[in-house]
ChimeraX commands (.cxc) that place a marker at each C-alpha (Angstrom):
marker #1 position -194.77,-266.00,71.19 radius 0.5
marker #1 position -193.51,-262.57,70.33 radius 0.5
marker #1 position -193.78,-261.46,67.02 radius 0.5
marker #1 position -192.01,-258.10,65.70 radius 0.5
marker #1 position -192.25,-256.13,62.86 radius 0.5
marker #1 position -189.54,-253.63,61.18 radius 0.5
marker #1 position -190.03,-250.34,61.54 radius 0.5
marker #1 position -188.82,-247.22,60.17 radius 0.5
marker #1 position -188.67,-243.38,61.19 radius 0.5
marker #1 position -187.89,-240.57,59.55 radius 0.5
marker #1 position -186.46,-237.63,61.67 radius 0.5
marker #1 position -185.72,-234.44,60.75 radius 0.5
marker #1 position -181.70,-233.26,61.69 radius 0.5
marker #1 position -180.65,-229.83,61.77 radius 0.5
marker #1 position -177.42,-229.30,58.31 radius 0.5
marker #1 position -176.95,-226.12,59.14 radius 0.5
marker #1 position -178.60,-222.69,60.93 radius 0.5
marker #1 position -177.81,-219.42,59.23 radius 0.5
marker #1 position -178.28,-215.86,61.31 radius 0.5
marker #1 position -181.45,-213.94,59.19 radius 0.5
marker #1 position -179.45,-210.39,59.63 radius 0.5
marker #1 position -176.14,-211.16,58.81 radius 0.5
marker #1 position -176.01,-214.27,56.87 radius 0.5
marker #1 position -173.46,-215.87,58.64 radius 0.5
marker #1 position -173.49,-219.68,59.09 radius 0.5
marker #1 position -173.88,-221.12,62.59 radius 0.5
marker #1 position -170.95,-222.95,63.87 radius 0.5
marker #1 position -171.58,-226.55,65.63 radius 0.5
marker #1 position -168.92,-228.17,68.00 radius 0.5
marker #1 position -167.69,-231.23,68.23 radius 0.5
marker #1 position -170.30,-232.64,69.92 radius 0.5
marker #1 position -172.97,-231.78,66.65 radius 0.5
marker #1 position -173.89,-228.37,69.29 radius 0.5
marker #1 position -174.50,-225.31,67.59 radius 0.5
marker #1 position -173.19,-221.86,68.77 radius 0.5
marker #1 position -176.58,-220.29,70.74 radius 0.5
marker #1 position -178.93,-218.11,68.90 radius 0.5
marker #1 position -182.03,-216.56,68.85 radius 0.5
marker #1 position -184.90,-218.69,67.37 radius 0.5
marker #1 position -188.53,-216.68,66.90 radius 0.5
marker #1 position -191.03,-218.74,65.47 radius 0.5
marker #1 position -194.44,-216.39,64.90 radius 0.5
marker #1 position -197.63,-217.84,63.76 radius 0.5
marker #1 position -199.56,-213.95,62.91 radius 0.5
marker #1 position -203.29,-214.37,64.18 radius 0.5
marker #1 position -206.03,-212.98,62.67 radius 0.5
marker #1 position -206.48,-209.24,63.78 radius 0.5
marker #1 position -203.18,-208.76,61.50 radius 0.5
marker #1 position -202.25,-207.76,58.51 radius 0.5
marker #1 position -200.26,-210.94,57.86 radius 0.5
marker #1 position -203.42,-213.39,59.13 radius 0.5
marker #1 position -202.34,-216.80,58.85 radius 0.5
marker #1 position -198.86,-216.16,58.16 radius 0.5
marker #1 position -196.14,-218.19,59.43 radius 0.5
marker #1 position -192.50,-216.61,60.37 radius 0.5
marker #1 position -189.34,-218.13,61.14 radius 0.5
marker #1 position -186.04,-216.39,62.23 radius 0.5
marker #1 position -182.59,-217.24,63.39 radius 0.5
marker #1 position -180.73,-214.50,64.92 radius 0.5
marker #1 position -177.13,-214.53,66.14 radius 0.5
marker #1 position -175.79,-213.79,69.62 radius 0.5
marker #1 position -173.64,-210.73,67.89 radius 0.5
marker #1 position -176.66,-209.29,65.55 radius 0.5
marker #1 position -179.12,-210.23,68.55 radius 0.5
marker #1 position -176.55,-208.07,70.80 radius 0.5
marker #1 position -176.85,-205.05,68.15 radius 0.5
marker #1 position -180.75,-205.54,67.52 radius 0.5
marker #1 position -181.36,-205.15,71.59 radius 0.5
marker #1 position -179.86,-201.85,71.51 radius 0.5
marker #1 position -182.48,-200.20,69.18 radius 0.5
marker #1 position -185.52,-201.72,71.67 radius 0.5
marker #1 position -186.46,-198.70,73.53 radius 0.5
marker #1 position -187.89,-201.28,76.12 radius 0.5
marker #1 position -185.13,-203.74,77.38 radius 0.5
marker #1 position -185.46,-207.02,78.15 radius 0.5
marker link #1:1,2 radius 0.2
marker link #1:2,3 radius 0.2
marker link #1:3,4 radius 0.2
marker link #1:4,5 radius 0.2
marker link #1:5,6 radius 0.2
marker link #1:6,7 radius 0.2
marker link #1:7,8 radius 0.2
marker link #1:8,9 radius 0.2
marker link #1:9,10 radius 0.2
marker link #1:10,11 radius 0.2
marker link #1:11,12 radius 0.2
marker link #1:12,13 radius 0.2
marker link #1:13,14 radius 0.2
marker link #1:14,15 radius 0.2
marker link #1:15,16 radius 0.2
marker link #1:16,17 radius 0.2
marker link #1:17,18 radius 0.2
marker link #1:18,19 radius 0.2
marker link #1:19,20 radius 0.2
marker link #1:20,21 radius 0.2
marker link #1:21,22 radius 0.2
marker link #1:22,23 radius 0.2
marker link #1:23,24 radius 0.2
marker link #1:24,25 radius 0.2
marker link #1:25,26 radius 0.2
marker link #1:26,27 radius 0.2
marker link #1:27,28 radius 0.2
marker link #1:28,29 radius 0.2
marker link #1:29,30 radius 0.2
marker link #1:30,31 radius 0.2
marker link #1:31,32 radius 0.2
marker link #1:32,33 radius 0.2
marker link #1:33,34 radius 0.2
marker link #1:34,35 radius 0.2
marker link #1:35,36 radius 0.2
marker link #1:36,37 radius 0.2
marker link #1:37,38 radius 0.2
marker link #1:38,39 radius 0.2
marker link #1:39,40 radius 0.2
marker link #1:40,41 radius 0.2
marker link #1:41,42 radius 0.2
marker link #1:42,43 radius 0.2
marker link #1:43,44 radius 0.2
marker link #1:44,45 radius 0.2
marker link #1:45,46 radius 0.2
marker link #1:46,47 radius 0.2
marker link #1:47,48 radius 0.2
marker link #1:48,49 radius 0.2
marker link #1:49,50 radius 0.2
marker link #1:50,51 radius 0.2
marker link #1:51,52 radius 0.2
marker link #1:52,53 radius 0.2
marker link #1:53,54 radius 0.2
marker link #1:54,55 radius 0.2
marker link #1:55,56 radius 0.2
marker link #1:56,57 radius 0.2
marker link #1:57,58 radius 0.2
marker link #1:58,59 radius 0.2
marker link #1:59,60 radius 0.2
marker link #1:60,61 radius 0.2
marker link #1:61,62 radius 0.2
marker link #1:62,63 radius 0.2
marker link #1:63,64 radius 0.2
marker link #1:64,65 radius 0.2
marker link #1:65,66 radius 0.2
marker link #1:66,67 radius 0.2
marker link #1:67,68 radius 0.2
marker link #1:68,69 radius 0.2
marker link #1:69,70 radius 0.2
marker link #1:70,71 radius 0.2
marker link #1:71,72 radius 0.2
marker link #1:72,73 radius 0.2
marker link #1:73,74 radius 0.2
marker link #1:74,75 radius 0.2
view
């Protein structure tokens, strides 16, 4: 005998992505894919002065284009 049970999950679904510099709100397609972007996710450690901190930042391919020219070491 097989027995079953109802189960339930709760997911989490990206609404919307908006660029950290400029604001702007990430466009998706048809298909539910968003325009690419930079995503930085920075968990500071504990020599810092931000120990423990947790960062998040969405970045743009047009403001990510403009922030790469001020890096005095390119990628």
């Amino acid at each position: 005998m097989i027995k079953t049970e109802k189960r339930t999950y709760e997911t989490n679904t990206v609404s919307e992505i908006v660029c950290n510099v400029c604001e702007r709100k990430l466009e998706a397609n048809e298909h539910g894919y968003y325009e690419d972007f930079v995503h930085i996710d920075k968990l500071w450690g504990y020599t810092s002065e931000n120990d423990g901190k947790e960062e998040t930042v969405d970045i743009c391919e047009k403001c990510w284009k403009k922030l790469k020219k001020t890096f005095k070491i390119k990628p």
